[in-house]
PDBQT receptor file of N, H, CA, C and O in Angstrom, charges set to zero:
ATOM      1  N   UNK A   1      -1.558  -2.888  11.438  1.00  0.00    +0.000 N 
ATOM      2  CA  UNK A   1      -2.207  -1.936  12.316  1.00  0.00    +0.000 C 
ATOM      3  C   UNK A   1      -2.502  -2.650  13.624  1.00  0.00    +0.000 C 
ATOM      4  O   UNK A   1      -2.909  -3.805  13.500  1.00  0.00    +0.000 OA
ATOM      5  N   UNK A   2      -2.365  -2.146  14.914  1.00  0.00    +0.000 N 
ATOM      6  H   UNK A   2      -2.035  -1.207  15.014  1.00  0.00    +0.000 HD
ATOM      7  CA  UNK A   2      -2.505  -2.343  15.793  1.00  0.00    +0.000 C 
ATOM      8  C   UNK A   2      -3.346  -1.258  16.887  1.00  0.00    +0.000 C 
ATOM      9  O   UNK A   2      -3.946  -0.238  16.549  1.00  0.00    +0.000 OA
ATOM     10  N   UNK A   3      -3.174  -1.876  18.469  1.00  0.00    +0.000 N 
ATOM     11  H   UNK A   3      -2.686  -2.705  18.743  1.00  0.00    +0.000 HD
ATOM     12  CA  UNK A   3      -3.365  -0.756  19.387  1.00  0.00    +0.000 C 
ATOM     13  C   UNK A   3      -2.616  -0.211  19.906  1.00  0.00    +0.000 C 
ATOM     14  O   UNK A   3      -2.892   0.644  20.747  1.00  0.00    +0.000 OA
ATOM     15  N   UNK A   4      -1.300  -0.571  19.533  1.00  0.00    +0.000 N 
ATOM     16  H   UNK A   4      -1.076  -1.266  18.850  1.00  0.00    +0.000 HD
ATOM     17  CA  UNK A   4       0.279   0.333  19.634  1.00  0.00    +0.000 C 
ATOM     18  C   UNK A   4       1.156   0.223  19.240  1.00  0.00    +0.000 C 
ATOM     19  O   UNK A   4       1.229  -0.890  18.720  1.00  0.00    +0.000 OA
ATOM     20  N   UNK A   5       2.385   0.999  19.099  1.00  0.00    +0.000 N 
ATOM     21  H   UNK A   5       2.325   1.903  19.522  1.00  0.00    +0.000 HD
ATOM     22  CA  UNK A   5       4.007   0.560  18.329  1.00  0.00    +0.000 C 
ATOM     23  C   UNK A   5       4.433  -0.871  19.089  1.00  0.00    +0.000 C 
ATOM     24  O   UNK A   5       4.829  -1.749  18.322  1.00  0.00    +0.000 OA
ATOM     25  N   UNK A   6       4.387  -1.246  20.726  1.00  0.00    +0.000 N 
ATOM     26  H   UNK A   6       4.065  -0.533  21.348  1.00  0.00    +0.000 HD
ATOM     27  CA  UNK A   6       5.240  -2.066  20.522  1.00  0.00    +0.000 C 
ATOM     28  C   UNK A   6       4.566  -3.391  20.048  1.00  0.00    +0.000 C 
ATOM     29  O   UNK A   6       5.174  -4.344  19.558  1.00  0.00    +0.000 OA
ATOM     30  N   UNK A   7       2.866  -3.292  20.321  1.00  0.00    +0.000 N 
ATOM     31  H   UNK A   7       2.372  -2.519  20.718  1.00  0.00    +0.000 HD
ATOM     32  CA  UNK A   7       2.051  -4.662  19.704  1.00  0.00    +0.000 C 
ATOM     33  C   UNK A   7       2.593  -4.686  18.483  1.00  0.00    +0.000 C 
ATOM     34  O   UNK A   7       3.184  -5.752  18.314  1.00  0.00    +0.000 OA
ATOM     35  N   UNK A   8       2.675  -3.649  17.136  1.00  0.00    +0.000 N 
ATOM     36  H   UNK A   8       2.194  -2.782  17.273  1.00  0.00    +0.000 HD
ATOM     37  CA  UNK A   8       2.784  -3.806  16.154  1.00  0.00    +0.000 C 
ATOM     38  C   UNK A   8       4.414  -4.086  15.991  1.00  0.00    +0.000 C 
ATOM     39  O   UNK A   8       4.503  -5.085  15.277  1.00  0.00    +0.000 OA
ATOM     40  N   UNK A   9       5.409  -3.735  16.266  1.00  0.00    +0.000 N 
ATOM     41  H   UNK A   9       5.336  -2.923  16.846  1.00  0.00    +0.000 HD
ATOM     42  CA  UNK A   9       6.974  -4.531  16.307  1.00  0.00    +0.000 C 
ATOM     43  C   UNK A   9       7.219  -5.814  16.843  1.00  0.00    +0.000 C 
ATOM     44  O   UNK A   9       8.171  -6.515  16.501  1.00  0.00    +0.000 OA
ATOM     45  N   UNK A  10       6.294  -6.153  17.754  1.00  0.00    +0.000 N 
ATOM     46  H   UNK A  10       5.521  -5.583  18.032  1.00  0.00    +0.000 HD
ATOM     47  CA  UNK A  10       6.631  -7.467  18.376  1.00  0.00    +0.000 C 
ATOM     48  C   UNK A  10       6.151  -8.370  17.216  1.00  0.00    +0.000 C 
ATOM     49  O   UNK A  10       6.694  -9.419  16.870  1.00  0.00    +0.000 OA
ATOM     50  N   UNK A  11       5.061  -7.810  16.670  1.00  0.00    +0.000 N 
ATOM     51  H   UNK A  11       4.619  -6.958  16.951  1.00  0.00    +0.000 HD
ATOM     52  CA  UNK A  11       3.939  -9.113  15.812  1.00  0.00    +0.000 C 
ATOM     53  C   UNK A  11       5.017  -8.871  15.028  1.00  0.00    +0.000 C 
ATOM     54  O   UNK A  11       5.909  -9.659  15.341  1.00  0.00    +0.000 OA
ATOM     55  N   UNK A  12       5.425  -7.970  13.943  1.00  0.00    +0.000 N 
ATOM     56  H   UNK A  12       4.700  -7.330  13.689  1.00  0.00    +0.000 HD
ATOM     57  CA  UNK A  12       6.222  -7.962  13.118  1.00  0.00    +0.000 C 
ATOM     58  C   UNK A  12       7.688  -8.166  12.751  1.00  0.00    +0.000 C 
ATOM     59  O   UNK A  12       8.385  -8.144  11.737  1.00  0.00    +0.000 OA
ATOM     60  N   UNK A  13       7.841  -8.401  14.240  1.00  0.00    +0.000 N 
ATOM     61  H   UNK A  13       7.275  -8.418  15.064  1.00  0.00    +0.000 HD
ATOM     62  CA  UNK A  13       9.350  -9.314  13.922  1.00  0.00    +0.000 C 
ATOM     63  C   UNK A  13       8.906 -10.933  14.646  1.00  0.00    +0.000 C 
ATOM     64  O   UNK A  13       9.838 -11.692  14.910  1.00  0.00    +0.000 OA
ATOM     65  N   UNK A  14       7.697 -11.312  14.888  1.00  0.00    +0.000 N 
ATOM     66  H   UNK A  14       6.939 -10.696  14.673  1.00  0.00    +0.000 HD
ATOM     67  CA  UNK A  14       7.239 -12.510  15.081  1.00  0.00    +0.000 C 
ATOM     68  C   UNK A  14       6.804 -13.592  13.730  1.00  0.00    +0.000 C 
ATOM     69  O   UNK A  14       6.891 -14.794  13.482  1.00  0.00    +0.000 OA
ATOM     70  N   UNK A  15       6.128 -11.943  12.844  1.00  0.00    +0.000 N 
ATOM     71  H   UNK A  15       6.057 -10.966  13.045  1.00  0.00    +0.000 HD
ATOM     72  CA  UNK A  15       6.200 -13.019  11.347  1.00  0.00    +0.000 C 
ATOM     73  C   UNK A  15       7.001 -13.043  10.905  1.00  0.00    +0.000 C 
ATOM     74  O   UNK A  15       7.383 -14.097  10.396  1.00  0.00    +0.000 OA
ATOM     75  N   UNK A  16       7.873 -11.679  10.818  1.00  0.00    +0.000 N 
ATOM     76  H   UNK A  16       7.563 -10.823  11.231  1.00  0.00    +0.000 HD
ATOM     77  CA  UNK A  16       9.112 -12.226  10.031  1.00  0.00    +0.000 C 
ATOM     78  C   UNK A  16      10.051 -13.325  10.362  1.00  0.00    +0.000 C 
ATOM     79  O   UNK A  16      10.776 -13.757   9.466  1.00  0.00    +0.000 OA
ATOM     80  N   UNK A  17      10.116 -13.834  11.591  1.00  0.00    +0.000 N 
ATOM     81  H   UNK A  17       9.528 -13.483  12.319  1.00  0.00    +0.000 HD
ATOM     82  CA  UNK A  17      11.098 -14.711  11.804  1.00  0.00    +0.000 C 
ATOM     83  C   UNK A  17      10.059 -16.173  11.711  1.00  0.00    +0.000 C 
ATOM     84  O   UNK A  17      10.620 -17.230  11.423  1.00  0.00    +0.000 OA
ATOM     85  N   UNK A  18       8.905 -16.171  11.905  1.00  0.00    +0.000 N 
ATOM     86  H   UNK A  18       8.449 -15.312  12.139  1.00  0.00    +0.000 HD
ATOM     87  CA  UNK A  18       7.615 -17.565  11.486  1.00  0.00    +0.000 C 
ATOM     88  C   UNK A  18       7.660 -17.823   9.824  1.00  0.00    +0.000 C 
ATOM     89  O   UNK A  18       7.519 -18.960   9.372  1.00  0.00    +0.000 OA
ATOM     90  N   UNK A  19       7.851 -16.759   9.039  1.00  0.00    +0.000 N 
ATOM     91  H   UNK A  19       7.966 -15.836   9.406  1.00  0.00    +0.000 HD
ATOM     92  CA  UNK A  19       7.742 -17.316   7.450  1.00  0.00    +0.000 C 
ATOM     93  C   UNK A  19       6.222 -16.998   7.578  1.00  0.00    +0.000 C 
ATOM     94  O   UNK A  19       5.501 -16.756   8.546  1.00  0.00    +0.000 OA
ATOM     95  N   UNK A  20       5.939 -17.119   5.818  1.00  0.00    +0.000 N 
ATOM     96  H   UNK A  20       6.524 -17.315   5.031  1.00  0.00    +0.000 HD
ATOM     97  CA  UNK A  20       4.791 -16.338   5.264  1.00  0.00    +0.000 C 
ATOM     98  C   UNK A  20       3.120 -17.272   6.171  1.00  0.00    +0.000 C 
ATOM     99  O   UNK A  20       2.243 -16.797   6.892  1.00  0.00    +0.000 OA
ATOM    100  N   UNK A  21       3.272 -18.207   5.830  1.00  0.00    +0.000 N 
ATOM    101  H   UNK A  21       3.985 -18.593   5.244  1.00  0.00    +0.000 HD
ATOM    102  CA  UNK A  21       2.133 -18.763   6.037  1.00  0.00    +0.000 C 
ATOM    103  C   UNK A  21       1.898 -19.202   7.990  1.00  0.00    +0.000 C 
ATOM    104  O   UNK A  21       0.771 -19.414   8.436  1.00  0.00    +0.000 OA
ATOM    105  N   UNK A  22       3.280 -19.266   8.966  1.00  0.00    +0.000 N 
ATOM    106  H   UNK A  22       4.196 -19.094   8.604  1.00  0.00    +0.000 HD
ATOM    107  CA  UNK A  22       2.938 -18.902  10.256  1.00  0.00    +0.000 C 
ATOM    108  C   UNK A  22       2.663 -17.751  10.667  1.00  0.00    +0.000 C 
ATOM    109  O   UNK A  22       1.899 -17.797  11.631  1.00  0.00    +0.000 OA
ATOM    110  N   UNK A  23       2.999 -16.552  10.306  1.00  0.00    +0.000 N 
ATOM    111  H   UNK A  23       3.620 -16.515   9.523  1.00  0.00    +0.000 HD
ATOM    112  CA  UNK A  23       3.067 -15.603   9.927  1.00  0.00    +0.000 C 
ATOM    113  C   UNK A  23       1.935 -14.788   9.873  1.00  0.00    +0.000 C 
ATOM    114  O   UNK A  23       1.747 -13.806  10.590  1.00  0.00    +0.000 OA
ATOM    115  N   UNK A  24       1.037 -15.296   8.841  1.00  0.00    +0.000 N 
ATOM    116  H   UNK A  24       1.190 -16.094   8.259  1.00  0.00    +0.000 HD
ATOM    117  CA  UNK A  24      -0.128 -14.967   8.345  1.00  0.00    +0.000 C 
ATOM    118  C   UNK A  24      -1.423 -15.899   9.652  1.00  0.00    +0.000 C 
ATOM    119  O   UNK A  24      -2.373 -15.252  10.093  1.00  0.00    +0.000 OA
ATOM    120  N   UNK A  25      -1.279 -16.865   9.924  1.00  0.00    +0.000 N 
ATOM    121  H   UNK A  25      -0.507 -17.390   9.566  1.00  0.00    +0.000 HD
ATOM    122  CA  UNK A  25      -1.842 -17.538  11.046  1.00  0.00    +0.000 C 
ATOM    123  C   UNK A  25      -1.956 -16.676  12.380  1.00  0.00    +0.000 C 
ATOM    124  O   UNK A  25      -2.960 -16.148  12.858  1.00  0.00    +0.000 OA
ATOM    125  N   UNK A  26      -0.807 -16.682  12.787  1.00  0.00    +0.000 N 
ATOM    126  H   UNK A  26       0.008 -17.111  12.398  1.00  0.00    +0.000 HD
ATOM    127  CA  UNK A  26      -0.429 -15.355  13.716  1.00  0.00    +0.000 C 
ATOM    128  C   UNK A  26      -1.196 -13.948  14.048  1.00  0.00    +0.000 C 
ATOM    129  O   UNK A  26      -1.719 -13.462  15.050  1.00  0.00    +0.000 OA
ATOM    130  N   UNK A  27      -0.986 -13.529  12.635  1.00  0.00    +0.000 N 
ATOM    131  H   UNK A  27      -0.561 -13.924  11.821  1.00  0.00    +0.000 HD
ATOM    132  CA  UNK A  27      -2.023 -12.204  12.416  1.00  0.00    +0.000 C 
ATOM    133  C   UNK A  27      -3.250 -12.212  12.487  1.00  0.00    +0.000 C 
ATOM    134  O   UNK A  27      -3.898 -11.348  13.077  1.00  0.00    +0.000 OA
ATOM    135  N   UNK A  28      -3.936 -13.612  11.638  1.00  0.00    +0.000 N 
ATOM    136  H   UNK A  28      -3.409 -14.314  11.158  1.00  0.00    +0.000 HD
ATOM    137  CA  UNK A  28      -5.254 -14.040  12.000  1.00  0.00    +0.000 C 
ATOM    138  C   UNK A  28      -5.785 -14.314  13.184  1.00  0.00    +0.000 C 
ATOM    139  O   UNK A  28      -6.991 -14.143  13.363  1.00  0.00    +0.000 OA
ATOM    140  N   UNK A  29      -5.124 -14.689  13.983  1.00  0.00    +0.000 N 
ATOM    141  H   UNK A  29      -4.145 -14.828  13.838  1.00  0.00    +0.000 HD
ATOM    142  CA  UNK A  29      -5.225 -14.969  15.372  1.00  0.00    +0.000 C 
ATOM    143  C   UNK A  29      -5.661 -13.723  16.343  1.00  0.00    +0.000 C 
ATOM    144  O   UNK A  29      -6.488 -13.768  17.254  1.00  0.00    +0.000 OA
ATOM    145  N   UNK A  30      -4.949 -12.692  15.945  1.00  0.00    +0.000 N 
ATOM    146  H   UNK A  30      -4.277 -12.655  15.206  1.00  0.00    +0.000 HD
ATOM    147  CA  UNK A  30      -4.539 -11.517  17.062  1.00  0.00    +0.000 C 
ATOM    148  C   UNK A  30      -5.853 -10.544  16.781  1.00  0.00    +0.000 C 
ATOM    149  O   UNK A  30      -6.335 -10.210  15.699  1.00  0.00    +0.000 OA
ATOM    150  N   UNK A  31      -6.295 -10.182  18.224  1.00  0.00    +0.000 N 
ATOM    151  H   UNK A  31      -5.904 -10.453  19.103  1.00  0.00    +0.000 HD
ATOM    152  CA  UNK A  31      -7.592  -9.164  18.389  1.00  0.00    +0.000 C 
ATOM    153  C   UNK A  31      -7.250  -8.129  17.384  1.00  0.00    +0.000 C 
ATOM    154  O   UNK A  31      -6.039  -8.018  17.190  1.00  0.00    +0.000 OA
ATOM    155  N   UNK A  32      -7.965  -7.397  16.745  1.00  0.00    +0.000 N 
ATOM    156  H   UNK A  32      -8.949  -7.487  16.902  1.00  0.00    +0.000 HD
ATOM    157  CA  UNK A  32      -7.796  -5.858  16.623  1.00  0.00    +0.000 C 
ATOM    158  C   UNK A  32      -6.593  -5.657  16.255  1.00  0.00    +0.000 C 
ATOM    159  O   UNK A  32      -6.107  -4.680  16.824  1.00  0.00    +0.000 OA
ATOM    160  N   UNK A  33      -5.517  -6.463  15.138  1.00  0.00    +0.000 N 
ATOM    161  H   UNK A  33      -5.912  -7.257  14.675  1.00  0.00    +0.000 HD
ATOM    162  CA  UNK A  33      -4.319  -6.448  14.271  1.00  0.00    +0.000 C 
ATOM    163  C   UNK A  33      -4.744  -6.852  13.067  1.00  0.00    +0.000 C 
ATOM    164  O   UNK A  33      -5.161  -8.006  12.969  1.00  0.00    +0.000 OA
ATOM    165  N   UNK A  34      -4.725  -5.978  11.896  1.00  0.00    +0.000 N 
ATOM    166  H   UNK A  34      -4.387  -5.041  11.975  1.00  0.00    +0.000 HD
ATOM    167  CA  UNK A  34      -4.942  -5.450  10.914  1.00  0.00    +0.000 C 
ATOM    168  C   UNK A  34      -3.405  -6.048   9.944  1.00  0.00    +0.000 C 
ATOM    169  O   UNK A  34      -2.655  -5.120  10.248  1.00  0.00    +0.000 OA
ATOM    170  N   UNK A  35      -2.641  -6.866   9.129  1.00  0.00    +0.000 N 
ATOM    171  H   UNK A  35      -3.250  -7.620   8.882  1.00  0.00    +0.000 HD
ATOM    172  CA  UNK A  35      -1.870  -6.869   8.551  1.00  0.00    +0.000 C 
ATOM    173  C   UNK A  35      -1.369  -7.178   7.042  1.00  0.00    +0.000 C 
ATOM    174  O   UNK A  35      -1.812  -8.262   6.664  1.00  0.00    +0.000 OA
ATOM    175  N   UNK A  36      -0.598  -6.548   6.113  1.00  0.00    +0.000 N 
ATOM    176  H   UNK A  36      -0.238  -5.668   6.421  1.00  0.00    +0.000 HD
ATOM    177  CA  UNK A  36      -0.096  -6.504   5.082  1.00  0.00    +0.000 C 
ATOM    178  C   UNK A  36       1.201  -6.945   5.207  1.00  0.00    +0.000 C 
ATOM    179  O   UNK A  36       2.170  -6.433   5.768  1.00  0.00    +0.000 OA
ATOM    180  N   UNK A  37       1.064  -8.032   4.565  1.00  0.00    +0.000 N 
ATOM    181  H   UNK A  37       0.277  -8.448   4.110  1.00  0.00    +0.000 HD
ATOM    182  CA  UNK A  37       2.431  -9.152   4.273  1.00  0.00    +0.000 C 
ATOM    183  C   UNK A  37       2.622  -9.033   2.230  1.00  0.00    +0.000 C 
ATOM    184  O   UNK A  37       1.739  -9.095   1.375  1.00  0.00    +0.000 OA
ATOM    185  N   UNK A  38       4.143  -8.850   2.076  1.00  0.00    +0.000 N 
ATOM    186  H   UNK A  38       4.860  -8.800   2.771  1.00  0.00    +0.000 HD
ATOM    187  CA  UNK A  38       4.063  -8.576   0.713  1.00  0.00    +0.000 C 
ATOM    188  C   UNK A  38       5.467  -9.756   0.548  1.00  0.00    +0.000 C 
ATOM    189  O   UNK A  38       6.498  -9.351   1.085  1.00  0.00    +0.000 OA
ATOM    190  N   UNK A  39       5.534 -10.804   0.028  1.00  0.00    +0.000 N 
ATOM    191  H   UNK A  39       4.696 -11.133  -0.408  1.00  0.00    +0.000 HD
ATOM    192  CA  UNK A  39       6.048 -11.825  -0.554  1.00  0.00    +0.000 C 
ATOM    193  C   UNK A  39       7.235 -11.149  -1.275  1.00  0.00    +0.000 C 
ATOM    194  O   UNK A  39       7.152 -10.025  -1.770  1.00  0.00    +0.000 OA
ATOM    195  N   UNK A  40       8.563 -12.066  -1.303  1.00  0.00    +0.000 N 
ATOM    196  H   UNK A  40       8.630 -12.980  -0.901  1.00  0.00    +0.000 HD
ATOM    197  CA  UNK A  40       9.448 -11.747  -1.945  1.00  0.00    +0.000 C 
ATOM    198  C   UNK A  40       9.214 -11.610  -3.797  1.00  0.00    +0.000 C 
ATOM    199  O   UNK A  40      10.162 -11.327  -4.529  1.00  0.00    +0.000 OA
ATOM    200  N   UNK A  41       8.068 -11.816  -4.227  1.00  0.00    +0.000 N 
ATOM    201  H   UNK A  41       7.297 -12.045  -3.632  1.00  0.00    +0.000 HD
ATOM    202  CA  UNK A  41       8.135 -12.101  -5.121  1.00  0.00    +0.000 C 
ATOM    203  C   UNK A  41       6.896 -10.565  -5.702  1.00  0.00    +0.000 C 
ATOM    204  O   UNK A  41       6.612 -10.220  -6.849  1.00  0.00    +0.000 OA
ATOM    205  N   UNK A  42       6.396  -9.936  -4.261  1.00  0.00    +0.000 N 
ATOM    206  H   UNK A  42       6.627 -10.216  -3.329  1.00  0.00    +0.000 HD
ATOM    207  CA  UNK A  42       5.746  -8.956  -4.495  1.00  0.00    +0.000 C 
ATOM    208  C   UNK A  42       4.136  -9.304  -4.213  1.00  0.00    +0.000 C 
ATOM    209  O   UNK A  42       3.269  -8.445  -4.052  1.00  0.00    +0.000 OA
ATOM    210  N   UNK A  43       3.998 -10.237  -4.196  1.00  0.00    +0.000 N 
ATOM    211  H   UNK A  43       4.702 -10.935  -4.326  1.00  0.00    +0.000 HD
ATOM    212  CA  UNK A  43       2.422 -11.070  -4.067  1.00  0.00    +0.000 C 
ATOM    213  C   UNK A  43       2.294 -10.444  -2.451  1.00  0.00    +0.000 C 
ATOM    214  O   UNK A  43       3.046 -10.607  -1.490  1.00  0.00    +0.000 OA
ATOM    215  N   UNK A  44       0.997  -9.651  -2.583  1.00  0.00    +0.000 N 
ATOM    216  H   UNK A  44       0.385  -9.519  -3.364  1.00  0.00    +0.000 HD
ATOM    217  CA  UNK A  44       0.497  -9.435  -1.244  1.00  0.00    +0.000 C 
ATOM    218  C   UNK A  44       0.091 -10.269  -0.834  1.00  0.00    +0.000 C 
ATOM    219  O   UNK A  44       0.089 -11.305  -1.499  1.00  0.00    +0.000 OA
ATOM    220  N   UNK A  45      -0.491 -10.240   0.542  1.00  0.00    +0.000 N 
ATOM    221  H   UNK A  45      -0.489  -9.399   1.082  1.00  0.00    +0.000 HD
ATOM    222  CA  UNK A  45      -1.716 -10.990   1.629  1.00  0.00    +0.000 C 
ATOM    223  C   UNK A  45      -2.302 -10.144   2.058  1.00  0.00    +0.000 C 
ATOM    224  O   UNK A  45      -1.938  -9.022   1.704  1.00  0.00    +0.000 OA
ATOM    225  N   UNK A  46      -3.113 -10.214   2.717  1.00  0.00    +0.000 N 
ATOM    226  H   UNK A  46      -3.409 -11.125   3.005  1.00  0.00    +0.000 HD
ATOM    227  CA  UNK A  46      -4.377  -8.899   3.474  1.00  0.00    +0.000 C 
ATOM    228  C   UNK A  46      -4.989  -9.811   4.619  1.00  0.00    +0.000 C 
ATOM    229  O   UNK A  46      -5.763 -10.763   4.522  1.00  0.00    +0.000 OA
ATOM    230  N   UNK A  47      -4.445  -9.270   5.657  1.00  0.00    +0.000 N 
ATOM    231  H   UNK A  47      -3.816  -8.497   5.736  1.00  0.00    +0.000 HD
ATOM    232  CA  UNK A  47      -5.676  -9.943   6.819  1.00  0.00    +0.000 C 
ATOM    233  C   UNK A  47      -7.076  -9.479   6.073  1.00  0.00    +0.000 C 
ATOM    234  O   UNK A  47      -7.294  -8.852   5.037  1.00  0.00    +0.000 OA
ATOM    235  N   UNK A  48      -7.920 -10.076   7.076  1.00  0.00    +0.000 N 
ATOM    236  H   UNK A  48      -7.743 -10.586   7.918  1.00  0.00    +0.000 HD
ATOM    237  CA  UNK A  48      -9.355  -9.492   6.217  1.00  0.00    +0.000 C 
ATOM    238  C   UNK A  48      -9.632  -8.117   7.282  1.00  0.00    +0.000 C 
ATOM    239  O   UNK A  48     -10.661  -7.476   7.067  1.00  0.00    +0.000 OA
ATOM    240  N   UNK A  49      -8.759  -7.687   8.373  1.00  0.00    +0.000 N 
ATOM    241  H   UNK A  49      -7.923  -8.208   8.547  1.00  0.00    +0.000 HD
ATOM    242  CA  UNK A  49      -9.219  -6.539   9.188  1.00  0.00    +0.000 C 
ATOM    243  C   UNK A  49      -8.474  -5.479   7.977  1.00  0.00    +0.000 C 
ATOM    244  O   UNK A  49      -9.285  -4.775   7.376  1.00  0.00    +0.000 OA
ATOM    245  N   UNK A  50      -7.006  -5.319   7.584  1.00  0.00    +0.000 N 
ATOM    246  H   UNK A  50      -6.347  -5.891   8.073  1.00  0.00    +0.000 HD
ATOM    247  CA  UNK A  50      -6.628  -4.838   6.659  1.00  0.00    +0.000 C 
ATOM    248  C   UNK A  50      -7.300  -4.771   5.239  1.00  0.00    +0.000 C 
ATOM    249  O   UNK A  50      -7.270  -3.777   4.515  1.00  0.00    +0.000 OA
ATOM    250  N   UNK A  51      -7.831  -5.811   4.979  1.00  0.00    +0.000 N 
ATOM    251  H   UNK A  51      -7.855  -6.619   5.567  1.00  0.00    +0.000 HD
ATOM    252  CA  UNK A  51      -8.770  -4.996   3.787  1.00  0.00    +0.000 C 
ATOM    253  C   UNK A  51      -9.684  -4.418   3.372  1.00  0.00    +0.000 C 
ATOM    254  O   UNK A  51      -9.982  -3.987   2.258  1.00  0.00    +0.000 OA
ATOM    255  N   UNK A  52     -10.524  -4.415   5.112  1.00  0.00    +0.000 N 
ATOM    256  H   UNK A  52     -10.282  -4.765   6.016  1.00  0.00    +0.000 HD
ATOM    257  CA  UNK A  52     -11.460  -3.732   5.167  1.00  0.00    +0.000 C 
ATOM    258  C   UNK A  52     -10.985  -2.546   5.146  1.00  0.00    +0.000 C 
ATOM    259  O   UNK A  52     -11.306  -1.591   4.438  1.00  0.00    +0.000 OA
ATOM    260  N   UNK A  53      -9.914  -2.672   6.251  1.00  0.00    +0.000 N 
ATOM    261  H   UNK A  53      -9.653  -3.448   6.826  1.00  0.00    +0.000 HD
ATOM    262  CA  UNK A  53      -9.659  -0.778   6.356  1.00  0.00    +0.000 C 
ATOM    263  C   UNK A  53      -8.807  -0.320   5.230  1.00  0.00    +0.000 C 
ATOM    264  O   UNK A  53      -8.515   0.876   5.244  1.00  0.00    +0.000 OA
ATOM    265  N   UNK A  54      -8.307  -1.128   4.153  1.00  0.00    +0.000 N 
ATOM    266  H   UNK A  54      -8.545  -2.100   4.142  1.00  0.00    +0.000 HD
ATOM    267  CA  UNK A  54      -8.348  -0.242   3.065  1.00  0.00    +0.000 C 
ATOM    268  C   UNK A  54      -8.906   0.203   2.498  1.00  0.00    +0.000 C 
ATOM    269  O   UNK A  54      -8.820   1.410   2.274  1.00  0.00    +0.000 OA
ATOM    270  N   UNK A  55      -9.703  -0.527   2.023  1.00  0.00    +0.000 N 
ATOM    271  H   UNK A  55      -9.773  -1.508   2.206  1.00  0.00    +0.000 HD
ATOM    272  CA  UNK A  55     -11.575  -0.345   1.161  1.00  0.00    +0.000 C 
ATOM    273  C   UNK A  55     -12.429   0.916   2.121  1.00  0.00    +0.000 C 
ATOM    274  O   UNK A  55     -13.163   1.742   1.579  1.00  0.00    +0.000 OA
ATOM    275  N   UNK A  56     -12.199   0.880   3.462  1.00  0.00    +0.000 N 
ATOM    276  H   UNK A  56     -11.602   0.210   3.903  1.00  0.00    +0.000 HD
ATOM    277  CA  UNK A  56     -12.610   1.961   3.801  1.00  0.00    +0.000 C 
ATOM    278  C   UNK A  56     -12.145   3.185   3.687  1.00  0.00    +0.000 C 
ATOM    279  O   UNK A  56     -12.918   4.131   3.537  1.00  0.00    +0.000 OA
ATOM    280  N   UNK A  57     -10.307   3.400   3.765  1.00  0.00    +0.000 N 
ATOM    281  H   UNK A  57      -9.679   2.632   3.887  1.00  0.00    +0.000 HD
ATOM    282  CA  UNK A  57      -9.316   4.317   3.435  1.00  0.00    +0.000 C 
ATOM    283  C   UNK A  57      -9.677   4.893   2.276  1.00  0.00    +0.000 C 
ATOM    284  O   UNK A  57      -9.882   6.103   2.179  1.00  0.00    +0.000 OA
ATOM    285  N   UNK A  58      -9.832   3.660   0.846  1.00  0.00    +0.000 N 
ATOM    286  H   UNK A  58      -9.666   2.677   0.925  1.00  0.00    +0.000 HD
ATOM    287  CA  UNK A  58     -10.142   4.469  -0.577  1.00  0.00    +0.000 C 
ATOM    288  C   UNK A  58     -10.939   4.897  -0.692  1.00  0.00    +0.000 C 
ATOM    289  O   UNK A  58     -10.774   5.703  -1.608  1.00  0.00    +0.000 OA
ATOM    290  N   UNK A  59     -12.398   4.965  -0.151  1.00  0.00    +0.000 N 
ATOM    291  H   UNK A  59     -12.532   4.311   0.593  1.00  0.00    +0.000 HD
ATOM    292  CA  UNK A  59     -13.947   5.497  -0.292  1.00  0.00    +0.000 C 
ATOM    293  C   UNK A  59     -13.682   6.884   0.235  1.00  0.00    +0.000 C 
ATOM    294  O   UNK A  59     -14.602   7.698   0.321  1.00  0.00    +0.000 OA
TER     295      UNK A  59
């Protein structure tokens, strides 16, 4: 989640080409970007802005 399509395509072809753990640094870094990274193996990650706003989504 972002504050627009192209913030959110740029970040997201920025992790994908950084790998999981630059990737995830990246996202942590960025104002007001919210992200879900899901591992080849299926193992999520959750920024902590993304898990808030899930936990808020399910309530």
């Amino acid at each position: 989640l972002a504050r627009d399509v192209a913030q959110v395509n740029g970040l997201g072809a920025a992790m994908m080409v950084q790998g999981a753990k630059a990737g995830q640094a990246l996202a942590a870094r960025q104002s007001g970007v919210h992200a879900l990274m899901v591992a080849g193996d299926g193992t999520p990650w959750y920024s902590s802005g993304m898990a808030s706003a899930l936990a808020r989504a399910a309530s």
